[in-house]
C-alpha positions in Angstrom: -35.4 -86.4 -29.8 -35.9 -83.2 -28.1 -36.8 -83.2 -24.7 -36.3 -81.0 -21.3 -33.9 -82.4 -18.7 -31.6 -80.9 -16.1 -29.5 -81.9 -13.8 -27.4 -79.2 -11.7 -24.7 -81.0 -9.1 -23.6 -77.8 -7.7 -27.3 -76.7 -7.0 -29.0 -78.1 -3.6 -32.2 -78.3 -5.9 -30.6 -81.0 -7.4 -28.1 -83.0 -5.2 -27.9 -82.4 -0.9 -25.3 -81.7 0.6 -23.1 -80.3 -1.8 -19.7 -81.9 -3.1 -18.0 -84.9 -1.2 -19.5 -86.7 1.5 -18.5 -88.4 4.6 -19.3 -92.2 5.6 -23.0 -92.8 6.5 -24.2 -89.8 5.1 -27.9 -89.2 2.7 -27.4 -88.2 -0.4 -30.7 -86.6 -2.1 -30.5 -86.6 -5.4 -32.7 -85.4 -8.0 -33.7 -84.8 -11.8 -36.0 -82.6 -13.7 -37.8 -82.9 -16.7 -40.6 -83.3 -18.7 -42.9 -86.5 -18.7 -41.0 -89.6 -19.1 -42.6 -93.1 -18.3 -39.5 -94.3 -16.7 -36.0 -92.5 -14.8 -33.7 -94.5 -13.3 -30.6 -93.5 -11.4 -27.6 -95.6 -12.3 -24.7 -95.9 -9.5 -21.5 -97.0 -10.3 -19.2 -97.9 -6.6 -15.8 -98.0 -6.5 -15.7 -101.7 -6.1 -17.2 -102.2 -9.4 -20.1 -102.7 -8.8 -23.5 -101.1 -10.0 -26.9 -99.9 -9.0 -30.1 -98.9 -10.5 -32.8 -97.0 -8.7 -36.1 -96.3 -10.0 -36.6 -92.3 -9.3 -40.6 -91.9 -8.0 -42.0 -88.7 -10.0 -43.6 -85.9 -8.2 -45.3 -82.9 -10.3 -43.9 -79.7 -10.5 -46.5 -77.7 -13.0 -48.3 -78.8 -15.6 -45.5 -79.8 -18.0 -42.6 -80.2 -15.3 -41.5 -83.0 -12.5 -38.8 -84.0 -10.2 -37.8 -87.2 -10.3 -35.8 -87.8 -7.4 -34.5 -90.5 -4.3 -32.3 -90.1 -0.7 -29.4 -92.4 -1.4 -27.9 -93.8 1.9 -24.2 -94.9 2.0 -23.4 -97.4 3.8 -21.2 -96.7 7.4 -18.0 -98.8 5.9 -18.6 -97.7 2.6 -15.4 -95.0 1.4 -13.8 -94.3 -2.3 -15.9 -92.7 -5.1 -19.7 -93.3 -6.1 -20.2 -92.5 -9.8 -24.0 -91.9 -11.5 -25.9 -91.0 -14.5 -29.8 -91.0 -15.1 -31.4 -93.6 -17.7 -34.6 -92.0 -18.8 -37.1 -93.8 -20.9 -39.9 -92.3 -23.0 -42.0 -94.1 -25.5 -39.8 -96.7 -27.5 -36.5 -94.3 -26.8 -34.2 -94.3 -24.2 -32.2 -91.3 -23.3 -29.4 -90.3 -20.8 -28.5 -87.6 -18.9 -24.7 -87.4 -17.2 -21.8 -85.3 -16.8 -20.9 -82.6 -19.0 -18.5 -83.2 -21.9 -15.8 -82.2 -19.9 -16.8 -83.7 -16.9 -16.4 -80.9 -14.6 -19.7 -81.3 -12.9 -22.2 -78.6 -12.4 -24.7 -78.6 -15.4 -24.7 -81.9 -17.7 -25.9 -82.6 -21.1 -28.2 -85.5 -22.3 -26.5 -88.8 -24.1 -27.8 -91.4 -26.7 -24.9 -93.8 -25.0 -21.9 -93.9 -22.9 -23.0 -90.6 -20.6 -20.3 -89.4 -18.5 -21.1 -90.0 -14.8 -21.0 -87.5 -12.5 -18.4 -88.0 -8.9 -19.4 -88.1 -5.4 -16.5 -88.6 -2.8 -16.7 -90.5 0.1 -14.5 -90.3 2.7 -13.6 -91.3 6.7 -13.8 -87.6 8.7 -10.6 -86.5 9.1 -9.2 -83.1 10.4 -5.9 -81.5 9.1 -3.8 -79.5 10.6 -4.9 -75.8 11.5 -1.4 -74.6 11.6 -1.0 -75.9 7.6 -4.3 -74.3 7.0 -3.8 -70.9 8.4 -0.6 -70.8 6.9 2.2 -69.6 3.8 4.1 -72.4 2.3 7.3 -71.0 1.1 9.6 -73.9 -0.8 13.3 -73.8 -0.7 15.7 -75.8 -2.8 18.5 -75.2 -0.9 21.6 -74.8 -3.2 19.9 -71.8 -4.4 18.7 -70.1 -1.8 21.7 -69.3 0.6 25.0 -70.0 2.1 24.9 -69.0 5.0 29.0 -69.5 5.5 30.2 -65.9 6.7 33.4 -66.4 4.6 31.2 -67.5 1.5 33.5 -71.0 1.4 31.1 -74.0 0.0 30.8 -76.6 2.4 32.2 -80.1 1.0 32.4 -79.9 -2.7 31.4 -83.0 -4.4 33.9 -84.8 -6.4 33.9 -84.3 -10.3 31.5 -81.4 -9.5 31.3 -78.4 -10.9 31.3 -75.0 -9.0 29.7 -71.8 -10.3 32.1 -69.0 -10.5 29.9 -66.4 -8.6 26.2 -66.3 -7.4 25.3 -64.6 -10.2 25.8 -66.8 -12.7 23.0 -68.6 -14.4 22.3 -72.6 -14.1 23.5 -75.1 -17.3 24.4 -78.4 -17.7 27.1 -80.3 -18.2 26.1 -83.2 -20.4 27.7 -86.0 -22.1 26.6 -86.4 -26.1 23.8 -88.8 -24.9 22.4 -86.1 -23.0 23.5 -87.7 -19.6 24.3 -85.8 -17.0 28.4 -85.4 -16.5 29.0 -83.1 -13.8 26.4 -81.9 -10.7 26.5 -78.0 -10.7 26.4 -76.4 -7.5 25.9 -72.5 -6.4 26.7 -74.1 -2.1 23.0 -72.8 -0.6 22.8 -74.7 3.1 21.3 -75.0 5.4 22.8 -72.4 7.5 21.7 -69.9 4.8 18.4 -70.9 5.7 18.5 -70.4 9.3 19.7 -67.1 8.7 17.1 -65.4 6.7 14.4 -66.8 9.2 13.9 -63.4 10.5 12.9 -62.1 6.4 11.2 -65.2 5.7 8.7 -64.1 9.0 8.6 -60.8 7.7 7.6 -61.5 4.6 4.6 -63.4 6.4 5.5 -67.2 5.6 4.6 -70.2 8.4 5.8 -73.3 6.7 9.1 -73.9 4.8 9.3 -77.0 2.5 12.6 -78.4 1.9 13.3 -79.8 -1.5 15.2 -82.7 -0.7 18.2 -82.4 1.9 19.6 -86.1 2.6 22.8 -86.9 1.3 22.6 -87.4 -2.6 25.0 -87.2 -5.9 22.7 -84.7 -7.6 21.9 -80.8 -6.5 18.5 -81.4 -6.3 18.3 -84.9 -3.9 16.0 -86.5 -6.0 19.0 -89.4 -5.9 18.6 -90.7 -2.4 22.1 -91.7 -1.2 21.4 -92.0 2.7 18.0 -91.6 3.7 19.4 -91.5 7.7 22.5 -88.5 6.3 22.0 -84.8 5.5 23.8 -84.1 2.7 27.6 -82.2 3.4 27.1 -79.8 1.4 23.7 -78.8 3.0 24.6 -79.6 6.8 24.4 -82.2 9.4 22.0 -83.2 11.7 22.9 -80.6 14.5 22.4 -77.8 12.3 18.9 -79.4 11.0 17.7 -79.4 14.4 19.1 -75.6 14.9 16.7 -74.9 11.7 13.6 -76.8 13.5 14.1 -74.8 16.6 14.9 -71.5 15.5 11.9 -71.5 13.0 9.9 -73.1 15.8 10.4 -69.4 17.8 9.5 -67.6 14.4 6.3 -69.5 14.7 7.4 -71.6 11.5 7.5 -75.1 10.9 9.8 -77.0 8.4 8.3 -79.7 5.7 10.7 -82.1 4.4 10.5 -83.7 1.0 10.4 -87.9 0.9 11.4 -89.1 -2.1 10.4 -93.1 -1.3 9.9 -94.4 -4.5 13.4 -94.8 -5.9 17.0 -93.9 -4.4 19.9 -93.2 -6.5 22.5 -95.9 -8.0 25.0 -94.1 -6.1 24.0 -94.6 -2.6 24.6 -97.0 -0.2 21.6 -99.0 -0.8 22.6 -99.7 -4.5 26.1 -98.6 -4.5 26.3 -99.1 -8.6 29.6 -97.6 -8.2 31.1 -99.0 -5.7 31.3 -95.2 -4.1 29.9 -96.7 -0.6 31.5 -99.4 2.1 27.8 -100.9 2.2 27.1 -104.0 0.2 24.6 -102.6 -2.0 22.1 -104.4 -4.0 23.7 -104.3 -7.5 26.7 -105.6 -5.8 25.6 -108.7 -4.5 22.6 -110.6 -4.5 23.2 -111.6 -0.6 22.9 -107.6 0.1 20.7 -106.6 2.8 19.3 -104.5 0.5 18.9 -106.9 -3.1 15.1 -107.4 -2.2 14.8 -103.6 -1.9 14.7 -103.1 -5.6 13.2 -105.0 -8.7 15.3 -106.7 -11.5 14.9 -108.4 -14.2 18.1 -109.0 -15.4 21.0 -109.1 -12.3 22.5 -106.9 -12.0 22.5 -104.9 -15.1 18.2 -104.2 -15.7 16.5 -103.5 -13.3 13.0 -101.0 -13.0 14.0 -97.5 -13.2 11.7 -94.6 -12.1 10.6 -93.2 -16.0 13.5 -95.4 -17.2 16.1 -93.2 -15.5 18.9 -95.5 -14.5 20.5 -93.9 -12.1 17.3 -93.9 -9.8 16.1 -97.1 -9.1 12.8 -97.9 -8.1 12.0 -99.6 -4.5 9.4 -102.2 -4.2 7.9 -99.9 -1.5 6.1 -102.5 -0.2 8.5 -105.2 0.9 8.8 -105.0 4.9 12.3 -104.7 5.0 11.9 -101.1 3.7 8.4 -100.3 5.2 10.2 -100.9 8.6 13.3 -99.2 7.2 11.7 -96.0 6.0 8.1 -95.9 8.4 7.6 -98.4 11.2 11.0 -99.2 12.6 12.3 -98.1 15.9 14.6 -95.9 14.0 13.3 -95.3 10.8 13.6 -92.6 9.0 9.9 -91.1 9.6 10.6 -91.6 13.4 14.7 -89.3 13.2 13.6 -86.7 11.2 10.7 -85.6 13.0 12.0 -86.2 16.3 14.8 -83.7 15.2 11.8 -81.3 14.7 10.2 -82.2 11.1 6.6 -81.3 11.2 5.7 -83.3 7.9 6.6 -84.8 4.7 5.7 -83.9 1.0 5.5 -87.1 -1.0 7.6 -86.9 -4.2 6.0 -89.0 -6.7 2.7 -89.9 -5.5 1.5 -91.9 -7.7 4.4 -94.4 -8.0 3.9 -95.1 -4.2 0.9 -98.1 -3.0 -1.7 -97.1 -1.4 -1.0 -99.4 1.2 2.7 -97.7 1.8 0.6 -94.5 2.0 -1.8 -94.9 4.6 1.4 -96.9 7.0 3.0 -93.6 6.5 0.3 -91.7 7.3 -0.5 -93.3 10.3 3.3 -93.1 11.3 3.0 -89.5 11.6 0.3 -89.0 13.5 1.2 -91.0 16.2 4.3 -89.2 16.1 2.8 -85.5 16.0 -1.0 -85.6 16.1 -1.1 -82.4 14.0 1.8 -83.1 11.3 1.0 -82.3 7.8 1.4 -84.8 4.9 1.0 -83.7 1.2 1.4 -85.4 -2.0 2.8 -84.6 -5.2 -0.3 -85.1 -7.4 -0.5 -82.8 -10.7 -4.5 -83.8 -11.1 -7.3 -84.1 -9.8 -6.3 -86.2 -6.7 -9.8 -87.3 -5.9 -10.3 -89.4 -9.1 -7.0 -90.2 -9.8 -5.9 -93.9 -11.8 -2.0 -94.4 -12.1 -0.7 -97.4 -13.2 -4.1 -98.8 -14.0 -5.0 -98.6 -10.3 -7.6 -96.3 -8.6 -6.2 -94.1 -6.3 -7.1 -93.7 -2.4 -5.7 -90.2 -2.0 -8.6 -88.3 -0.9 -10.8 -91.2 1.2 -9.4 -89.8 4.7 -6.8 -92.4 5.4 -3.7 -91.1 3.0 -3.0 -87.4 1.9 -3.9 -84.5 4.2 -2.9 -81.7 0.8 -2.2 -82.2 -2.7 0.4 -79.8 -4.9 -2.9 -77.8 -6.9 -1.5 -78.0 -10.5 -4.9 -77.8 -11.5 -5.6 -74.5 -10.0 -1.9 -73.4 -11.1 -3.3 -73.8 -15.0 -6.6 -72.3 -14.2 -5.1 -69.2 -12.8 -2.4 -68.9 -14.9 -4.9 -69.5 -18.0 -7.3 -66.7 -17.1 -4.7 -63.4 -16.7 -3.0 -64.9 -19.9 -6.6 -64.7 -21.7 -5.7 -68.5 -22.6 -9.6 -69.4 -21.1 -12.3 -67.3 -20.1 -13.9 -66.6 -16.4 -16.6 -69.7 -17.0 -14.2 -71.7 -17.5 -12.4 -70.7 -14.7 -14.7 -70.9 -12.5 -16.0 -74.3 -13.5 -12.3 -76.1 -13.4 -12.1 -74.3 -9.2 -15.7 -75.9 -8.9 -15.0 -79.0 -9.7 -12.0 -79.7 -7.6 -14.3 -78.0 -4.8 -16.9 -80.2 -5.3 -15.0 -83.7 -5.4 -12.9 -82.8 -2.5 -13.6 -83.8 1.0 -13.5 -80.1 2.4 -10.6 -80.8 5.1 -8.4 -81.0 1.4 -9.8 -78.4 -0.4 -8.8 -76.0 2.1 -5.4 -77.8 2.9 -4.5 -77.5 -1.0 -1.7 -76.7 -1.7 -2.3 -73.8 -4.3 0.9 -73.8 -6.4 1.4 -71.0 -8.8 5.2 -72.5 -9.4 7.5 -74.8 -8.5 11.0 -76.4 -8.9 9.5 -78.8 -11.9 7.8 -75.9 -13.7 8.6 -72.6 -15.6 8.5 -69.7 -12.9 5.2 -67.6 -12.9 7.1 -63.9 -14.1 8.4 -66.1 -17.3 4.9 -67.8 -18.2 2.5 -65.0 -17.5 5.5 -62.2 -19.7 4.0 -62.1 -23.5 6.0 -59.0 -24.0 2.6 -56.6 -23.4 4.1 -54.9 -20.9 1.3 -55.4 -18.8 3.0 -58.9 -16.6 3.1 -56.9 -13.3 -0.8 -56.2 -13.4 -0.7 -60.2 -14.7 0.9 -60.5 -11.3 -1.1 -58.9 -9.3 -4.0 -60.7 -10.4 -2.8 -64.2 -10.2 -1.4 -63.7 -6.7 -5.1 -61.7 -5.8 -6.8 -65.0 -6.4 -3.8 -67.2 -4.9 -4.1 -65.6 -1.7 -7.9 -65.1 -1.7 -9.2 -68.8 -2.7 -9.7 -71.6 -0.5 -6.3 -73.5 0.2 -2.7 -72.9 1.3 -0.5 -70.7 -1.1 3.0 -71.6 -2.0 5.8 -69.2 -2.6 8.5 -70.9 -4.6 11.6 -69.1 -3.3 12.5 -65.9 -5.1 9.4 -65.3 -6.5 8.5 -62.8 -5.1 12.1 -61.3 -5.3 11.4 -61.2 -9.0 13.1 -64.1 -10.1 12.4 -65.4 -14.2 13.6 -68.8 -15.8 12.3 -71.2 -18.4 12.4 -75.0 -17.5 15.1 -77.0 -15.4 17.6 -75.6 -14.9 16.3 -71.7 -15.7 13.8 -71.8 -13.2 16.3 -72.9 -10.3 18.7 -70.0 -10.7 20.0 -68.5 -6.9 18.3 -66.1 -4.8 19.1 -62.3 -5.6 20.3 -61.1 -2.5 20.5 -57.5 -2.7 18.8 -57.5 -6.0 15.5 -58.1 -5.3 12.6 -56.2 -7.2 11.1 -54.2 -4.6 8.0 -53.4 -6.4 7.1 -57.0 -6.7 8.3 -58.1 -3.1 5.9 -55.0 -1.9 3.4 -56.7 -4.1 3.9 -60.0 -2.5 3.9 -58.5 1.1 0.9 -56.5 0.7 -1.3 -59.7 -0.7 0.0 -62.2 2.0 -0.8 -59.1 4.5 -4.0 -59.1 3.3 -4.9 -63.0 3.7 -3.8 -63.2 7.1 -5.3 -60.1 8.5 -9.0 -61.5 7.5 -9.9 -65.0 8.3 -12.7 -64.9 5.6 -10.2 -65.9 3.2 -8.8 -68.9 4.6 -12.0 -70.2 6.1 -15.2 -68.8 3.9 -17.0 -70.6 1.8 -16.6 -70.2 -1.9 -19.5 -68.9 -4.6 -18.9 -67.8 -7.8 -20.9 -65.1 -9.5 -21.2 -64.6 -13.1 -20.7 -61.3 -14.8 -19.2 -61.9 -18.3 -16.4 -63.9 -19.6 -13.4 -61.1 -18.9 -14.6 -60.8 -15.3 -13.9 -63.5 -12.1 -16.0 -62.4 -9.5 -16.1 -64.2 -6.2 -17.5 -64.3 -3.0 -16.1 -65.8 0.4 -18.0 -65.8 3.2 -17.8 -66.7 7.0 -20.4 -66.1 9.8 -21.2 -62.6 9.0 -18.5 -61.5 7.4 -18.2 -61.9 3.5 -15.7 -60.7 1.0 -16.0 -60.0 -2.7 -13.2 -60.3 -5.5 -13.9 -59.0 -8.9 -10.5 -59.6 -11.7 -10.9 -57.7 -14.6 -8.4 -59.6 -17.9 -9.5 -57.7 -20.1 -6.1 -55.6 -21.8 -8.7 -52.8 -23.2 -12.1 -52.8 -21.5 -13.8 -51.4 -18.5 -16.8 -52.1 -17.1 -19.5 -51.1 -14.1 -20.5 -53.4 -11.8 -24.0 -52.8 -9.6 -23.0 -55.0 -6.4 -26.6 -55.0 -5.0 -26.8 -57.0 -7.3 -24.2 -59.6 -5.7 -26.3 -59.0 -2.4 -23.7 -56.3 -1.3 -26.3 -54.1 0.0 -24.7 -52.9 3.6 -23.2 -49.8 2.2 -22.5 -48.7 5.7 -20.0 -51.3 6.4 -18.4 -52.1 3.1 -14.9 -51.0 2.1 -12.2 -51.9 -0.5 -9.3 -53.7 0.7 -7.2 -53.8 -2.7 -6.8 -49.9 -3.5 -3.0 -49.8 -0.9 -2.1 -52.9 -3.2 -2.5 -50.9 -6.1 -1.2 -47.7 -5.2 2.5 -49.7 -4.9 2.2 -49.3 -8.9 0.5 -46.1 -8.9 1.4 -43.8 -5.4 -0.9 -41.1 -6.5 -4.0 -43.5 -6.5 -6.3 -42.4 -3.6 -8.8 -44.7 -1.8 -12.2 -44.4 -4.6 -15.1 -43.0 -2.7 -17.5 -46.3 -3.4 -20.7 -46.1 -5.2 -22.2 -49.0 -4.9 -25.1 -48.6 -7.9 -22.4 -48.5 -10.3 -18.7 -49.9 -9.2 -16.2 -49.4 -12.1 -13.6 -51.9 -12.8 -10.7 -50.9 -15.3 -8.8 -53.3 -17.5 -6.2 -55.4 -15.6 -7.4 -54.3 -12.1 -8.6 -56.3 -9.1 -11.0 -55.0 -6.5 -11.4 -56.7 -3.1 -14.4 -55.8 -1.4 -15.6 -57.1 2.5 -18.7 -56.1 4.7 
């Protein structure tokens, strides 16, 4: 049947106040459409548990209405509310939801099953400023440094293997069954770390995150041998609180990485191998630690995290280990950041309960009212169901900042022409409505990490055009809403595949200087104007080769317009964007470019007809 209908959840038309919501608030929420002798609004709650609301119908003109209702959420009420509109007209019934793709924004009408469109929730919380103001930069620490004058590795690990020189580029040592037989190790530490503080400042980063540091088997921790132990190799606890202190001074703070789903076999809660003088729980059943961990078959099967079996998983709930790991007078929560620890990154979200969350949570706070916690969540945190369960993430009692592998794609996508600006725009969108705000600007907007290829190796499609790829995907990292990440070396010019390419070591004295410049200039240009780490966010549609966006904050606004396109130009009239204060309006990205190019002047600006070339980025702010 064809009929009118529209729905628009980013438009205030349609829904008030945008995006998520915080406990009590009014929600107005409203349809249009032609004549229909019935529209109902169907809520779905988080419980379960459904609503239908008759929508009264007011006249618009002589063929349109509204059809709309103020929906008031209850003061105790937190997690997701979910709706779709049920129209009836003559002996039909019709609905109008979501959009295929369920993005939000502009939906589609349904014969059945509509998608619902999301409205979060949450208790009012406030993260931390310092986090939000800041440049993450994540170290995994056996490839970033050593920091030993005489170059000696600190405590090799037995059966281990050694590279030969820092130059030499990650393998592993397997057995046939693809097991791993020896740990490789390059000897970064933490010394190494503490000293290149005073580059990591220059550069312009606030926050280091640590890939794991306690003592574990492995190079990359992810093994938990002594929750309580740095690892030899790395350190001990005297030279941990030296990094704490020394970055303090730099005016940067250190993030550790919890891995508190699993330990490793080899540790002295398990102790498969009989490697530790602790009675670990494979050993005995009358361990202090059996009821730690979840067998099925003693001692031989037992629950594995993604059926790895040298890392066990914890039953994260049992109060043994809460008290262990979060409440305990000395837990491990409580001796890290009393050493100087300003927050935790959760490995493994969504293996850990809710419930173990939101004790953690609390744990830190009333340790340091303004730590940071951030979880390891690769989608859309504020919907998300693992392990058949509905997560609590986002509902202001758990995760202060998620790891943004959504906007990773998204950017990524666009300067590889993999997606066009609309869809861009509407993936950023969504996750900006169904945030509470306090997250959406805590994100943590990953372009790579330790789990993924590096960004120089998946934007390079032999075009010769990767460092303008570059500059565009670190443009909009450093001029959206959220917190950037640098994963370390980066921005030295560092390539590799997946694991264990894209962990090679830090190329001291080899850096690219072009794209450290590139780096320097772009983080520069974020912290030097507030408007892009506080503005709002609007999008503006020009065509499907162009992102143009707008950030704006009290009266100041900025204006960013990416061009993909390999082979086309194309004039912009930014009076048309409202940019009409041609007095007080200059380009902040032409220095940025001139690194490539040092001829390139500052463009005298003409505001009827702005000219944007293919692969080039223009930054604009009244």
């Amino acid at each position: 049947m064809e009929c009118y209908v529209r729905h628009n959840s980013w438009e205030e038309k349609f829904r008030k106040p945008f995006g998520a919501v915080s406990l009590g608030e009014e929600v107005y929420i409203a349809i249009e459409g032609e004549h229909f002798n019935k529209v109902e609004l169907i809520l779905s709650y988080f419980n379960g548990s459904t609503e239908s609301i008759e929508l009264p119908m007011s006249k618009i003109d002589e063929k349109l209405y509204m059809y709309s209702a103020q929906i008031d959420i209850k003061e105790e009420y937190k997690g997701l509310i979910n709706y779709y509109f049920r129209l009836y007209k003559g002996f039909q019934t019709l609905y109008y939801g979501n959009n295929l793709d369920g993005l939000g924004g502009e939906g589609t009408i349904y014969y059945d099953n509509p998608k619902s469109y999301q409205i979060t929730v949450y208790k009012s919380f406030i993260t931390p400023k310092w986090f939000k103001e800041g440049i993450v930069y994540q170290i995994f620490v056996d490839r970033f440094r050593n920091g030993n004058s005489n170059g000696i590795i600190d405590n090799p690990k037995k059966n281990s293997f050694i590279y030969g020189t820092w130059e030499d580029e990650p393998m592993y040592i397997k057995t046939a069954d693809g097991r791993i037989m020896r740990w490789d190790f390059y000897g970064g530490n933490l010394k190494g770390v503490i000293e290149k503080l005073g580059y990591l400042k220059d550069l312009g980063i606030d926050v280091i995150y640590l890939n794991p540091i306690f003592e574990a088997s492995s190079n990359h921790k992810y093994d938990t041998a002594n929750y309580k132990a740095i690892d030899s190799m790395f350190g001990n606890e005297d030279i941990f609180k030296e990094l704490c202190s020394k970055a303090e001074k730099f005016g940067i703070k250190v993030v550790l990485d919890g891995v508190f789903s699993h330990t490793g076999a080899d540790s002295i809660y398990f102790n498969k191998f009989g490697n530790y003088p602790s009675v670990g729980a494979y050993k005995s059943k009358s361990s202090s630690y059996y009821n730690w961990y979840k067998f099925s078959e003693y001692p031989d099967k037992y629950e594995c995290w993604w059926g790895i079996d040298n890392q066990p998983n914890i039953d994260e709930m049992n109060e043994d280990y809460i008290n262990y790991i979060i409440s305990g007078e000395d837990s491990v929560i409580k001796k890290w950041m009393s050493l100087g620890a300003s927050g935790w990154r959760l490995d493994v979200a969504d293996e850990l309960p809710d419930e173990f969350i939101k004790l953690l949570k609390t744990q830190i706070k009333d340790i340091k009212k303004d730590s940071i916690l951030i979880g390891e969540v690769w989608e859309d945190a504020s919907n998300k169901i693992s392990y058949s369960s509905k997560r609590q993430y986002l509902f202001g009692e758990e995760l202060d900042s998620v790891t943004n592998y959504p906007f990773k794609n998204s950017v990524i996508s666009f300067v590889n022409s993999e997606i066009n600006s609309t869809t861009f725009s509407r993936r950023i969108m969504s996750i900006y409505e169904n945030y509470p705000r306090e997250n959406f600007y805590c994100n943590l907007n990953v372009l790579d990490t330790h789990d993924t290829e590096r960004l120089l190796t998946l934007i390079d499609k032999g075009d010769g055009k990767t460092i303008y790829k570059l500059i565009m995907a670190l443009a909009i990292q450093m001029t959206m809403p959220g917190v950037p990440l640098i994963y370390y070396g980066d921005e030295a010019g560092l390539t590799g595949g997946k694991d264990p390419l894209n962990r090679k070591p830090y190329p001291w004295g080899k850096e690219n200087i072009t794209i450290y410049s590139i780096y320097k200039a772009l983080i520069k240009l974020r912290k030097n104007y507030k408007v892009f780490i506080e503005g709002n966010l609007r999008f503006h549609s020009i065509n499907e080769d162009i992102i143009c966006y707008e950030r704006t904050l009290n009266n100041e606004k900025a204006l960013i317009i990416i061009n993909k396109s390999m082979d086309l130009s194309y004039s912009i009239d930014l009076e048309s964007l409202d940019f009409k204060d041609h007095e007080n309006i200059e380009e902040l990205s032409w220095n940025i470019k001139s690194i490539l190019d040092t001829s390139k002047i500052e463009e005298k600006l003409n505001f009827k007809q702005i000219k944007i070339n293919p692969l080039e980025i223009k930054i604009y702010k009244i």
